[in-house]
MOPAC internal coordinates of N, CA, C and O (Angstrom, degrees):
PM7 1SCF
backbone

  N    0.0000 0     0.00 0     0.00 0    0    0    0
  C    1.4493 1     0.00 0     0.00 0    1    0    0
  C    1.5211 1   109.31 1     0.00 0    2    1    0
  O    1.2310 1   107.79 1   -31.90 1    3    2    1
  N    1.4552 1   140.40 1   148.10 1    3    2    1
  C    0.6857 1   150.94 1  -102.27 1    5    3    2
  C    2.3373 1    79.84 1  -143.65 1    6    5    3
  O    1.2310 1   116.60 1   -18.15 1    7    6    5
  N    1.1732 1   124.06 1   161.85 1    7    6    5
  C    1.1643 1   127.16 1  -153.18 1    9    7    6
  C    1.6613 1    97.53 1  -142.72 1   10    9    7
  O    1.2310 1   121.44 1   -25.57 1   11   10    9
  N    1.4745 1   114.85 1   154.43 1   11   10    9
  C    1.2815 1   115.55 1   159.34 1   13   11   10
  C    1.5338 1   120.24 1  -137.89 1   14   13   11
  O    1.2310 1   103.44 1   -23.24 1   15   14   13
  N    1.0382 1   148.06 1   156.76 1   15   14   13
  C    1.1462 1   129.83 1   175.96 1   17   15   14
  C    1.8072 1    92.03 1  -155.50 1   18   17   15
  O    1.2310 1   127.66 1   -44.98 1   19   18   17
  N    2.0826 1   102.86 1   135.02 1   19   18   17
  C    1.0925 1    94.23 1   170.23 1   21   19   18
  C    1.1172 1   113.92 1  -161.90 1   22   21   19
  O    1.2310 1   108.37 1   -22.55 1   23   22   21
  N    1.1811 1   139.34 1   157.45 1   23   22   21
  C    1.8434 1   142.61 1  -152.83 1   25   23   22
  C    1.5919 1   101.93 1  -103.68 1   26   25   23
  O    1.2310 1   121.98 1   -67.30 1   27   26   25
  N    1.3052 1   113.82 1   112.70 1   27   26   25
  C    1.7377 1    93.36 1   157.44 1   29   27   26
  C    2.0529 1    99.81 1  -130.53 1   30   29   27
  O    1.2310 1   142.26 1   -72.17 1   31   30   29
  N    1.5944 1    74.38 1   107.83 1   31   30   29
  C    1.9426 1    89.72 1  -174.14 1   33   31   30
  C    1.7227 1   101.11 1   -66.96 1   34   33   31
  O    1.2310 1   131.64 1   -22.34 1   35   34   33
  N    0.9596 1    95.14 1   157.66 1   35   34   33
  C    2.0971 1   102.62 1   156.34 1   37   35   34
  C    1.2897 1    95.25 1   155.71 1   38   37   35
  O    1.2310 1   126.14 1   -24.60 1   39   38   37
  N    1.5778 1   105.81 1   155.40 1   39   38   37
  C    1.8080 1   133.89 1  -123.55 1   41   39   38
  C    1.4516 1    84.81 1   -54.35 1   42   41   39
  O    1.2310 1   135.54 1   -43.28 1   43   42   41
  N    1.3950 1    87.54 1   136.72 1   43   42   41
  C    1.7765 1   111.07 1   160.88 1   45   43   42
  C    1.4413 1   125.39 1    76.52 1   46   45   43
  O    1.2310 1   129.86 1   157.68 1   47   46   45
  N    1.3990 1    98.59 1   -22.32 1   47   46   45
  C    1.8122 1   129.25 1  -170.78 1   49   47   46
  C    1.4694 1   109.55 1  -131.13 1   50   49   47
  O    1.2310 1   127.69 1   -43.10 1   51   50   49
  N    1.7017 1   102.81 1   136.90 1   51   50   49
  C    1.3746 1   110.04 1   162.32 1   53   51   50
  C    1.0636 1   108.42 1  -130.97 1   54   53   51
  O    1.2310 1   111.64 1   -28.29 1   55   54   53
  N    1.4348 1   133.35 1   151.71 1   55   54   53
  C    1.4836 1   120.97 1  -174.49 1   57   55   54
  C    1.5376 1    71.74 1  -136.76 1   58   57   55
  O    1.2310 1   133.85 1   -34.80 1   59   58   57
  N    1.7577 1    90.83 1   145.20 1   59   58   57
  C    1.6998 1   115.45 1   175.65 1   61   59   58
  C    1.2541 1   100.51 1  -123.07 1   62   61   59
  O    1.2310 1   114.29 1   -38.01 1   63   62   61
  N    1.3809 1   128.42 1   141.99 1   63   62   61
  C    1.2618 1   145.94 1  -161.48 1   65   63   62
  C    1.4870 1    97.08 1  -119.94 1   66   65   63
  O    1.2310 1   124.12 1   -59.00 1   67   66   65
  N    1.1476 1   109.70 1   121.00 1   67   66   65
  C    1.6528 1   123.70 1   149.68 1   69   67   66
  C    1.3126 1   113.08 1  -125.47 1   70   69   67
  O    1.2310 1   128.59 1   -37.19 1   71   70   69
  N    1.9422 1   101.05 1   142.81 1   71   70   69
  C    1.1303 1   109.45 1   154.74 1   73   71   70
  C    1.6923 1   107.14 1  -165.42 1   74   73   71
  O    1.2310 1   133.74 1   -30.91 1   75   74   73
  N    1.3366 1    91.04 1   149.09 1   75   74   73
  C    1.5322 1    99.86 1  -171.01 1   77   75   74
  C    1.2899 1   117.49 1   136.98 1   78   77   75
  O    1.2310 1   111.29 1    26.85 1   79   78   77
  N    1.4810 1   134.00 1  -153.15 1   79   78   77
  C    1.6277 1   159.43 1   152.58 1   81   79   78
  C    1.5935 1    97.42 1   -72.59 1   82   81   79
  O    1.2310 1   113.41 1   -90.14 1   83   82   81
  N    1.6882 1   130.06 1    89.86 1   83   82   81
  C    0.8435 1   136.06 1   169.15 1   85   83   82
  C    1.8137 1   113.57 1   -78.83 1   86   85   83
  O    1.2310 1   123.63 1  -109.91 1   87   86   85
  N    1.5877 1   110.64 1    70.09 1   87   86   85
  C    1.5842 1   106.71 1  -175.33 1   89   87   86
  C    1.2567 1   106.89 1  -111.89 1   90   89   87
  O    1.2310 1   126.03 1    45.10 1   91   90   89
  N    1.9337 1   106.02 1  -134.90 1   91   90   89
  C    1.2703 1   120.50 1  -168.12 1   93   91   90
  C    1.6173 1    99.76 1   -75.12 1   94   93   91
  O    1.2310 1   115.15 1   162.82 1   95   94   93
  N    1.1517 1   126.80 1   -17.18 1   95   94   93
  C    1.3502 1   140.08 1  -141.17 1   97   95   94
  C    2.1942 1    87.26 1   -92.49 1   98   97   95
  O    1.2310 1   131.48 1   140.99 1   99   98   97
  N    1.0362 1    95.45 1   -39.01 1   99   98   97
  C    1.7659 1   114.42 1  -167.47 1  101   99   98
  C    1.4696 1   114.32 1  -102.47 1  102  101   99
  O    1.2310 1   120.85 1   174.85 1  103  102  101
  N    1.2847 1   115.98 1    -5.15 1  103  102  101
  C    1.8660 1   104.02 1  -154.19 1  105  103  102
  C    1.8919 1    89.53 1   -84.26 1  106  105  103
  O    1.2310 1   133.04 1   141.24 1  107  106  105
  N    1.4143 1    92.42 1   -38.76 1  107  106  105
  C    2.0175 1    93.87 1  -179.22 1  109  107  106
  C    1.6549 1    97.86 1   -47.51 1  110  109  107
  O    1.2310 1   124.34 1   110.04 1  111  110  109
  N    1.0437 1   109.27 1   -69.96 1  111  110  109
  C    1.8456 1   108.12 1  -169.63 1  113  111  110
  C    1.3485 1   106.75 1   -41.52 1  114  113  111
  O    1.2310 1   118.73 1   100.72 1  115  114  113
  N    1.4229 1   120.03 1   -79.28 1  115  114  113
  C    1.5853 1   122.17 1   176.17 1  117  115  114
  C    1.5226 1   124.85 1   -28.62 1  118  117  115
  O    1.2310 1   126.29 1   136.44 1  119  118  117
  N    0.9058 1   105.51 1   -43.56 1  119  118  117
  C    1.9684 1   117.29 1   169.36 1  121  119  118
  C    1.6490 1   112.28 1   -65.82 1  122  121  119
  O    1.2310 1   125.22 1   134.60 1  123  122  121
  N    1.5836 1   107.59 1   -45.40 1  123  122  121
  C    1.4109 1    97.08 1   175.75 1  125  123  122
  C    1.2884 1   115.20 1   -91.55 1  126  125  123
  O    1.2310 1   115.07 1   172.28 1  127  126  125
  N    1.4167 1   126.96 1    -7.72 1  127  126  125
  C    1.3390 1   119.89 1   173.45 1  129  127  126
  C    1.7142 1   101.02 1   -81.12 1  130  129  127
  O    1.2310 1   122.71 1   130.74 1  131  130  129
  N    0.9398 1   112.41 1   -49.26 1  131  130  129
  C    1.8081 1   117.83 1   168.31 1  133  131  130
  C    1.7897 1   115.96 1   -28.64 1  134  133  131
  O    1.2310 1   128.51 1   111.18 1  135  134  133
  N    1.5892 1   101.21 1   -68.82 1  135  134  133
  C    1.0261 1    94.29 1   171.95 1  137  135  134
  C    1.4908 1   122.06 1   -71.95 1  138  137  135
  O    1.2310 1   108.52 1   164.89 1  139  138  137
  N    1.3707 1   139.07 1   -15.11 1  139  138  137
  C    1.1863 1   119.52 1   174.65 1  141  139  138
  C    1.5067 1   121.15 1   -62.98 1  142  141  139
  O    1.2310 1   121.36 1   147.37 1  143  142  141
  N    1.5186 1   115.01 1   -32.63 1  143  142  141
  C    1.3562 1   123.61 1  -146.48 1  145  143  142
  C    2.0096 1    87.31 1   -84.25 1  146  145  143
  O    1.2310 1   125.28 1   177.07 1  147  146  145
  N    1.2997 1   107.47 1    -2.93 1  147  146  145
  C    1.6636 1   105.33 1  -174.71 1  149  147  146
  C    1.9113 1    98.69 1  -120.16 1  150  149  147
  O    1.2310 1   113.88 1  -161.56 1  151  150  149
  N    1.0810 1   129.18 1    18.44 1  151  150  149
  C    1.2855 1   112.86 1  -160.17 1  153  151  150
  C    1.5804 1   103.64 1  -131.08 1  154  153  151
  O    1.2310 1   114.02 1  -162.51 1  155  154  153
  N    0.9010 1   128.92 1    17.49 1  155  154  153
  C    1.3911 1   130.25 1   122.06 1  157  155  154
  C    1.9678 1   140.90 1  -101.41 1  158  157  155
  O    1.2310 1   116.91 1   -31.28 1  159  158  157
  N    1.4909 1   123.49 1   148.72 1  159  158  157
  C    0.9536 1   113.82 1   163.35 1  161  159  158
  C    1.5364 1   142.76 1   -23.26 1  162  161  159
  O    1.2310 1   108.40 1   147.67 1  163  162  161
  N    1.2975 1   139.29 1   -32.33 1  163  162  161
  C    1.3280 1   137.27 1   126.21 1  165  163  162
  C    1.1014 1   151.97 1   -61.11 1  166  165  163
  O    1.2310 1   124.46 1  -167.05 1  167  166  165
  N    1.3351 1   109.04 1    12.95 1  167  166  165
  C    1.8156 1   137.63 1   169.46 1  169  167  166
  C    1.3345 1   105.38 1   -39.13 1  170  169  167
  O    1.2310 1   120.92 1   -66.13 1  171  170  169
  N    1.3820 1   115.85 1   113.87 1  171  170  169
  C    1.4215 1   137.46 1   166.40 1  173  171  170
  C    1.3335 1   122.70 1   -16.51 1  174  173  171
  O    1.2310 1    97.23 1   -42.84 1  175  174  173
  N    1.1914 1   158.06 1   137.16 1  175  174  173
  C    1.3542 1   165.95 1  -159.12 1  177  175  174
  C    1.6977 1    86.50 1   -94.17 1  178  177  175
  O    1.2310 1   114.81 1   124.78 1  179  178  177
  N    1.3632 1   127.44 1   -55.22 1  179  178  177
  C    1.4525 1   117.82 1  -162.26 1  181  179  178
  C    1.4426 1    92.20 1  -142.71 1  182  181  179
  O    1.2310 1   122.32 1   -32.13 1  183  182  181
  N    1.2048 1   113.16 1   147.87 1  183  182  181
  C    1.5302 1   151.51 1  -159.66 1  185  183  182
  C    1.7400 1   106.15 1  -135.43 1  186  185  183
  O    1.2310 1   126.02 1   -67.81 1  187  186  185
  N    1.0509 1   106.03 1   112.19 1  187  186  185
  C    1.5377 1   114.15 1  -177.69 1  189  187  186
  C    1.6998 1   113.58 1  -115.75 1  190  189  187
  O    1.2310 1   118.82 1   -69.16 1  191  190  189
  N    1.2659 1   119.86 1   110.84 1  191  190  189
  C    1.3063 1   125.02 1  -169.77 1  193  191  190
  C    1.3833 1   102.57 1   -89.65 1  194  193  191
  O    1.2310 1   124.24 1   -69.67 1  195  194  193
  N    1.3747 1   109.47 1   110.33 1  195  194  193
  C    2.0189 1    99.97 1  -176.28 1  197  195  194
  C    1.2047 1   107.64 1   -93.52 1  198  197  195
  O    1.2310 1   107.14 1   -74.13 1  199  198  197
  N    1.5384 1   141.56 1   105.87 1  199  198  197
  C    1.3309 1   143.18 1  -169.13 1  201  199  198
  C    1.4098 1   102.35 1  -101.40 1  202  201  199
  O    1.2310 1   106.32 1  -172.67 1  203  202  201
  N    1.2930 1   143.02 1     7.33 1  203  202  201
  C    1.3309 1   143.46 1  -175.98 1  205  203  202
  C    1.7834 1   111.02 1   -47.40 1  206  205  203
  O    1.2310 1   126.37 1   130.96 1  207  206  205
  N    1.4820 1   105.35 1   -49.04 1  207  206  205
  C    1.5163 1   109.56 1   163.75 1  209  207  206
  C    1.0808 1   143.77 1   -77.54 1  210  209  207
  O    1.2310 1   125.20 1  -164.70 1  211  210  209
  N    1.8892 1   107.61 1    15.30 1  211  210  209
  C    1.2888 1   103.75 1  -161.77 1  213  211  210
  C    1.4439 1    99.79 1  -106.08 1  214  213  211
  O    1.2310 1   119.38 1   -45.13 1  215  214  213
  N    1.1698 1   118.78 1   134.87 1  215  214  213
  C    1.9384 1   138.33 1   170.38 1  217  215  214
  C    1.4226 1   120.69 1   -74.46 1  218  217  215
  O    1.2310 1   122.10 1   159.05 1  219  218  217
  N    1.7080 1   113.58 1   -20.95 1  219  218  217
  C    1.4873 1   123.86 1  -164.00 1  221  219  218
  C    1.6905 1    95.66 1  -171.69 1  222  221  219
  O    1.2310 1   130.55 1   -46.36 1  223  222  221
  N    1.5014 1    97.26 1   133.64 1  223  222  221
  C    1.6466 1   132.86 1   149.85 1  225  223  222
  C    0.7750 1   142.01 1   -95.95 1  226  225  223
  O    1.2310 1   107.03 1  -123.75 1  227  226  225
  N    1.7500 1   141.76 1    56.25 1  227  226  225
  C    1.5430 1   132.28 1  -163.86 1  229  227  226
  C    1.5586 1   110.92 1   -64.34 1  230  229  227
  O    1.2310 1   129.76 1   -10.85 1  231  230  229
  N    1.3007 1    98.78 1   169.15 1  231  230  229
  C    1.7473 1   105.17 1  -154.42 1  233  231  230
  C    2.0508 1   100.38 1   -65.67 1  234  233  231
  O    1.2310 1   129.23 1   135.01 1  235  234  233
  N    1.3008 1    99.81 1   -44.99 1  235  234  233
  C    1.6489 1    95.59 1   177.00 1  237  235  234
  C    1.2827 1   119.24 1   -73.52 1  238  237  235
  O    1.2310 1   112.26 1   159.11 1  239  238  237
  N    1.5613 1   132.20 1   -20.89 1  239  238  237
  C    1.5055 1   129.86 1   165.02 1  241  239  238
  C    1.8433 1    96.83 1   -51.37 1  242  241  239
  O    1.2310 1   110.81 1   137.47 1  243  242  241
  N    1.3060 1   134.89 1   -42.53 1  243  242  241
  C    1.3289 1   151.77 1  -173.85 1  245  243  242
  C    1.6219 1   104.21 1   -64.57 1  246  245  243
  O    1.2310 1   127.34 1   129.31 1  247  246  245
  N    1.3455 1   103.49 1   -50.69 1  247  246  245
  C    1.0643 1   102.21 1  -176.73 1  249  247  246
  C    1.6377 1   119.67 1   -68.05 1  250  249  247
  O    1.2310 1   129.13 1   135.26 1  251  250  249
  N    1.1842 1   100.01 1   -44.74 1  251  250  249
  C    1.8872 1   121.99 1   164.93 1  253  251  250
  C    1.5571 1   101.49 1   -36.95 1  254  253  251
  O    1.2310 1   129.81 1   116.66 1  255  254  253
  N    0.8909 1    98.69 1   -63.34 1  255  254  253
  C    1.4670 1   113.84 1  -154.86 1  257  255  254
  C    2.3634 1   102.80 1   -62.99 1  258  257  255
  O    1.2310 1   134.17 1   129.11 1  259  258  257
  N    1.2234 1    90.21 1   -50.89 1  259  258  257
  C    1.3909 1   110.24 1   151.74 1  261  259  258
  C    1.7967 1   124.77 1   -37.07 1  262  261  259
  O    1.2310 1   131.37 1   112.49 1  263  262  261
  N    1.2002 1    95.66 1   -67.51 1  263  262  261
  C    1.7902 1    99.97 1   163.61 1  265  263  262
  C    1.4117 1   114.37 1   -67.22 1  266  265  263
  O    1.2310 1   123.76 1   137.29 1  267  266  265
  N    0.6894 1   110.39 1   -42.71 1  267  266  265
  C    2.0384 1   123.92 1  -173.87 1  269  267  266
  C    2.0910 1    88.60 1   -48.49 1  270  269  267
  O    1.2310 1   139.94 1   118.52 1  271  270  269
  N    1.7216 1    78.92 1   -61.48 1  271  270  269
  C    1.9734 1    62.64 1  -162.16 1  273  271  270
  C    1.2065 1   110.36 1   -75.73 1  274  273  271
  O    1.2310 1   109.22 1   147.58 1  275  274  273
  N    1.2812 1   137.80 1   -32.42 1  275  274  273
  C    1.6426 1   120.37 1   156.11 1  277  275  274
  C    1.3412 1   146.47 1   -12.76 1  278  277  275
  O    1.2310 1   136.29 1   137.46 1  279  278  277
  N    1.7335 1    86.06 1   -42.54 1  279  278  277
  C    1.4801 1   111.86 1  -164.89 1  281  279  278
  C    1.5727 1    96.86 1   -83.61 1  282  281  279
  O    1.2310 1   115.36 1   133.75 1  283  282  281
  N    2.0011 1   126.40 1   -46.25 1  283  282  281
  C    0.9289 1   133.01 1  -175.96 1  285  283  282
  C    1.8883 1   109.63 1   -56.81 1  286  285  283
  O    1.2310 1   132.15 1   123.96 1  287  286  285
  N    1.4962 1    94.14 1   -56.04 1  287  286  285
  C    1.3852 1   103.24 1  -177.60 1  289  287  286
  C    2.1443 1   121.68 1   -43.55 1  290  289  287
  O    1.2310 1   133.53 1   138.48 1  291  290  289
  N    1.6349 1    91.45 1   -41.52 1  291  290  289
  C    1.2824 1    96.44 1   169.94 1  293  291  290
  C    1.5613 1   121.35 1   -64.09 1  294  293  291
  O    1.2310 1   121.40 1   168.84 1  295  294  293
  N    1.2114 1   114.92 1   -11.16 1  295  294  293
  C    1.5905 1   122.27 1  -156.35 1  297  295  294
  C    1.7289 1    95.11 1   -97.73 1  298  297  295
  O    1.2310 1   116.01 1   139.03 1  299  298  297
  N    1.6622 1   125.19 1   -40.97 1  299  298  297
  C    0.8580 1   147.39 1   167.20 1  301  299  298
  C    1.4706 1   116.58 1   110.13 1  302  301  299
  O    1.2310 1   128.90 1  -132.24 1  303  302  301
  N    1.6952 1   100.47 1    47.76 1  303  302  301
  C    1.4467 1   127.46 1   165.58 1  305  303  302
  C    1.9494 1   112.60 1  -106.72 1  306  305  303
  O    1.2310 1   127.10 1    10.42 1  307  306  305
  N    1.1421 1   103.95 1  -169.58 1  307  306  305
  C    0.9924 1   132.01 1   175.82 1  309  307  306
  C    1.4391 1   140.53 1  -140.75 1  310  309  307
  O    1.2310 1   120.28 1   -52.34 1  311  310  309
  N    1.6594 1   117.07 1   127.66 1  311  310  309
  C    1.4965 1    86.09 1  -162.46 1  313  311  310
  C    2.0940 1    85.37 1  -125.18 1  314  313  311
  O    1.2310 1   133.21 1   -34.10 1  315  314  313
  N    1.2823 1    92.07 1   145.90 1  315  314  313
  C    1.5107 1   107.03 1  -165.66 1  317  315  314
  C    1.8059 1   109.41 1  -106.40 1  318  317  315
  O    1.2310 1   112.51 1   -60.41 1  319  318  317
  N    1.1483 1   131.74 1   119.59 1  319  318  317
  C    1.2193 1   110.27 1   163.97 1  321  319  318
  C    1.4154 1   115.77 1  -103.58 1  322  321  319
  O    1.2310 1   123.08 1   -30.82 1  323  322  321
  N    1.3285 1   111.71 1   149.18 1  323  322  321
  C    1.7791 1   125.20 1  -159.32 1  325  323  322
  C    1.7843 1    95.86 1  -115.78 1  326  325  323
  O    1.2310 1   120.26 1   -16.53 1  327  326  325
  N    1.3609 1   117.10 1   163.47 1  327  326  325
  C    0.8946 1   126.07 1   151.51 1  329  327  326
  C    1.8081 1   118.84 1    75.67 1  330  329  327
  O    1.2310 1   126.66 1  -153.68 1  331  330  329
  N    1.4881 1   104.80 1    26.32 1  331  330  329
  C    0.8935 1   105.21 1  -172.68 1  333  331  330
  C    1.1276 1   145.68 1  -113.37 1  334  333  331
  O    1.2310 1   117.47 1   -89.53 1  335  334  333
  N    1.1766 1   122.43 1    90.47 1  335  334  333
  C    2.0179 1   137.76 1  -177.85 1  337  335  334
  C    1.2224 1   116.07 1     1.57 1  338  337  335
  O    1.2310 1   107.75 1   -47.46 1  339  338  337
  N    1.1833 1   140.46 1   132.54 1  339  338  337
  C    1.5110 1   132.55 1   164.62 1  341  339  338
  C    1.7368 1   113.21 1   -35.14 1  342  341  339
  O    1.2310 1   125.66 1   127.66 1  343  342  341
  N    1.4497 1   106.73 1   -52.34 1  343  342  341
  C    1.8976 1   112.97 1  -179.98 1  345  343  342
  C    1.3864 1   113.49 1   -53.15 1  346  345  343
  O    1.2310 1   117.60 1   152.57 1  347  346  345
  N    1.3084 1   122.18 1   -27.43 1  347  346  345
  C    1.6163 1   139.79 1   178.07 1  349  347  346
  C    1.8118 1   106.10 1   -67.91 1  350  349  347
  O    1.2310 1   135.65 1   129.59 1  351  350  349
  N    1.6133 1    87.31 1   -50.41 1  351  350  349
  C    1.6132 1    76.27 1  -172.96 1  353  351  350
  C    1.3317 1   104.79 1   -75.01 1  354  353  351
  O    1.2310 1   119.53 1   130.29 1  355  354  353
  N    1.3432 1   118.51 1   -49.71 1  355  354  353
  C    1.6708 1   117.84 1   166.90 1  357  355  354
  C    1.2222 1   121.87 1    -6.03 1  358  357  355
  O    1.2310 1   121.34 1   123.00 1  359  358  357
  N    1.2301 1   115.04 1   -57.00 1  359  358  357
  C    1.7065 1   129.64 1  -171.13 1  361  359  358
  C    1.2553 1   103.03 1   -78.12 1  362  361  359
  O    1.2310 1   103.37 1   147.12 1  363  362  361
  N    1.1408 1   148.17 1   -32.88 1  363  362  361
  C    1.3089 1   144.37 1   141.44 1  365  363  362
  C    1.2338 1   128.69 1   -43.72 1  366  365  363
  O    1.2310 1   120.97 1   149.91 1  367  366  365
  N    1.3647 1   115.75 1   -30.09 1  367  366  365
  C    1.2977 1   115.57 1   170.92 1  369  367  366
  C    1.4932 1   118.97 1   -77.45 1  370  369  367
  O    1.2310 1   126.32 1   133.81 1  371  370  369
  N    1.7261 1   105.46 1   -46.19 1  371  370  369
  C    1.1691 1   101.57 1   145.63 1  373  371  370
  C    1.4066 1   163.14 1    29.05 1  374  373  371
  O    1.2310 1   130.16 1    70.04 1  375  374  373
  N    1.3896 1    98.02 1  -109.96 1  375  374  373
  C    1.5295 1   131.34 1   139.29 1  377  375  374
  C    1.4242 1   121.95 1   -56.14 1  378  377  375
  O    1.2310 1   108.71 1   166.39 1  379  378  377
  N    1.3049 1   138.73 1   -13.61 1  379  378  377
  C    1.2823 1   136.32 1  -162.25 1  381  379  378
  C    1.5177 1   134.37 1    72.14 1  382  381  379
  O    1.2310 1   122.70 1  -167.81 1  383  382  381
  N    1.1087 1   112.43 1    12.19 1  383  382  381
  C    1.5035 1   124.99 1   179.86 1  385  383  382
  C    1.5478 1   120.46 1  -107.87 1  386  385  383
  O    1.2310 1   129.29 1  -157.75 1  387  386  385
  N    0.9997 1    99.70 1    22.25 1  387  386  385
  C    1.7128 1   101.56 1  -174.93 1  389  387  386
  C    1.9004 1    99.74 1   -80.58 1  390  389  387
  O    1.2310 1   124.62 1   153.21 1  391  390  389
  N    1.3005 1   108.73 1   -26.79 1  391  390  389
  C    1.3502 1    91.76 1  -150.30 1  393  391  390
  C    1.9058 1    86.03 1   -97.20 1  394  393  391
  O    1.2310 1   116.54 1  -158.68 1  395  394  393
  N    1.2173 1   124.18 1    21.32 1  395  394  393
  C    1.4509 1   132.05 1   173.11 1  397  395  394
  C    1.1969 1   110.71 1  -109.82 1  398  397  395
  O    1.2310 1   112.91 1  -162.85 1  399  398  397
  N    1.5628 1   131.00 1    17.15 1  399  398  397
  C    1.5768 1   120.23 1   175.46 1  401  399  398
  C    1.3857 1    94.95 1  -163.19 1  402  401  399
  O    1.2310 1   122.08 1   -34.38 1  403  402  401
  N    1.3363 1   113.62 1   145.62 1  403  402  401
  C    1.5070 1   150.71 1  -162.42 1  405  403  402
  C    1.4723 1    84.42 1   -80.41 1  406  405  403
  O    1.2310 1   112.94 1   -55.11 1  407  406  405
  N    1.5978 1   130.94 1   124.89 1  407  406  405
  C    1.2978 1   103.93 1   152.36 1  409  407  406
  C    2.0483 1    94.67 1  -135.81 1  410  409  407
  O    1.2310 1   132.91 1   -21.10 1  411  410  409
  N    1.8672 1    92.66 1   158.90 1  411  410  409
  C    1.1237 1   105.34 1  -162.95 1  413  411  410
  C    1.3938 1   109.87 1  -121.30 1  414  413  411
  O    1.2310 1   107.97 1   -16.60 1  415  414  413
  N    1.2667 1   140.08 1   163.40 1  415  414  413
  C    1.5412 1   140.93 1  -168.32 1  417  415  414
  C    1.5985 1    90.47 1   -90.21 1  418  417  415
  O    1.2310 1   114.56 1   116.32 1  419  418  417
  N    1.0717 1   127.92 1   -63.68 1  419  418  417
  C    1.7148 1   129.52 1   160.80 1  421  419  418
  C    1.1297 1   135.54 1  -124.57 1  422  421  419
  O    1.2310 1   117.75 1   -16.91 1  423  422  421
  N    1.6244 1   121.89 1   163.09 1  423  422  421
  C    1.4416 1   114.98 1   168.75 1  425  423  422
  C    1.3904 1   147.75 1   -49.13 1  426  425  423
  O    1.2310 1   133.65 1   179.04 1  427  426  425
  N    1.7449 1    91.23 1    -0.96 1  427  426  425
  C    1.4917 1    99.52 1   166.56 1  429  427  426
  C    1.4647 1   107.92 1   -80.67 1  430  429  427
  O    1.2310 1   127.06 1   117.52 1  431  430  429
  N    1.3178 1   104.03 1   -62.48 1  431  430  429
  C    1.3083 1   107.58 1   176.18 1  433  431  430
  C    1.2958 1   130.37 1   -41.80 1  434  433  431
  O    1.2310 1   117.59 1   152.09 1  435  434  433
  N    1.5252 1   122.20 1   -27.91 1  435  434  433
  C    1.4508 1   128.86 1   174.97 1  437  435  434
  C    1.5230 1   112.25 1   -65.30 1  438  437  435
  O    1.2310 1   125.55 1   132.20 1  439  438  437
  N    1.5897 1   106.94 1   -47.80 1  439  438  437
  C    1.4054 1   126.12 1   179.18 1  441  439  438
  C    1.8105 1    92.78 1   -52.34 1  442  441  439
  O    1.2310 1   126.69 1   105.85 1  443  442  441
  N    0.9612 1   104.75 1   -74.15 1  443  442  441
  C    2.0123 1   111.93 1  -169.98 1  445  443  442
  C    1.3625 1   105.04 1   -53.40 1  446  445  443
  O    1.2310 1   117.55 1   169.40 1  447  446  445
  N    1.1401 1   122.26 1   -10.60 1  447  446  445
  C    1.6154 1   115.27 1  -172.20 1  449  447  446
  C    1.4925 1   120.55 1    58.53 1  450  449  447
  O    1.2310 1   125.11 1  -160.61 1  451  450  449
  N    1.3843 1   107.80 1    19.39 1  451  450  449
  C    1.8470 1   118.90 1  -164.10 1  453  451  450
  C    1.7619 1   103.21 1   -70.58 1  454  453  451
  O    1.2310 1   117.34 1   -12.88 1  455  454  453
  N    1.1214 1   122.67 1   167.12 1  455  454  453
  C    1.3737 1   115.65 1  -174.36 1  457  455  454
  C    1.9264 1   113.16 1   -59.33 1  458  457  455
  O    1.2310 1   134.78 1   -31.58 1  459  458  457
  N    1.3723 1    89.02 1   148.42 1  459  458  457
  C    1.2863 1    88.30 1  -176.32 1  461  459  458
  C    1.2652 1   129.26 1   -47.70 1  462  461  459
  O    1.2310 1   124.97 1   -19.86 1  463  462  461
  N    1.5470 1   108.07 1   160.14 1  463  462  461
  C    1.4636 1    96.10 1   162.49 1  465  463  462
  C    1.5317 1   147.06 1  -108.48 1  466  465  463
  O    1.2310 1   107.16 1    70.69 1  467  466  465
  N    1.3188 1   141.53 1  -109.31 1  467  466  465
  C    2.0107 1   117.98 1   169.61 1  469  467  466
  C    1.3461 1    98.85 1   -39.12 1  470  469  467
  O    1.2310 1   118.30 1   -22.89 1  471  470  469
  N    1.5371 1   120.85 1   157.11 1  471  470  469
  C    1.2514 1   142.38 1    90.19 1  473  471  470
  C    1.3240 1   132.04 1  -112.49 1  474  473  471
  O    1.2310 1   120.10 1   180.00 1  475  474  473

C-alpha cells in the first residue's frame, strides 16, 4: 500500500500526518520531514504525530520516531502521537517504548494535552 506523509506547521504546533504502509519505502521521508519541522529557530514547542491512518510501523519508522522525540524533548518541546489504535500502542509496548510517548485518541486531544487516549 502506498504511504503519505505530510507537515501542516502553525505557531507553536506542527501536526504530521501519516497514513498508509509506514516502512522501508517511507522511513527516508518521515526522518526528513521530522527533521525539517525542528530545524530552524522557530521550531514548534509540540509536534503531534497523527497515526490515525496508519496500517503498518516498521521497526526504524519507530525508531525515527524515537529519535525525533528525544531530539524535540532536548530542545524543550514535545512530541505527541494522536490517533492511535490499541495494536499501535501494543507495538510500543512491545518494544518497550510505550511508557516514552504521550499518546492521544486525536489531534485535538494531543493539541489540549487532555488525558490520553487507547491503551
Amino acid at each position: 500500500m502506498a504511504y503519505s506523509i505530510r507537515a501542516q506547521p502553525g505557531p507553536g504546533v506542527c501536526v504530521i500526518e501519516l497514513t498508509g504502509d509506514i516502512d522501508a519505502a517511507a522511513t527516508d521521508t518521515l526522518e526528513s520531514t521530522l527533521a525539517s519541522s525542528l530545524a530552524d529557530e522557530s521550531a514548534p514547542q509540540l509536534v503531534i504525530v497523527d497515526l490515525s491512518g496508519v496500517n503498518f510501523l516498521d521497526s526504524r519508522s519507530i525508531g525515527i520516531l524515537a529519535d525525533s522525540h528525544a531530539r524535540i524533548r532536548a530542545s524543550g518541546g514535545r512530541l505527541r502521537l494522536a490517533g492511535t489504535r490499541p495494536e499501535v500502542v501494543r507495538l510500543f509496548e512491545m518494544i518497550g517504548l510505550a511508557d516514552a510517548f504521550e499518546f492521544y485518541g486525536d489531534v485535538d486531544a494531543a493539541r489540549d494535552g487532555g488525558g490520553p487516549g487507547p491503551d
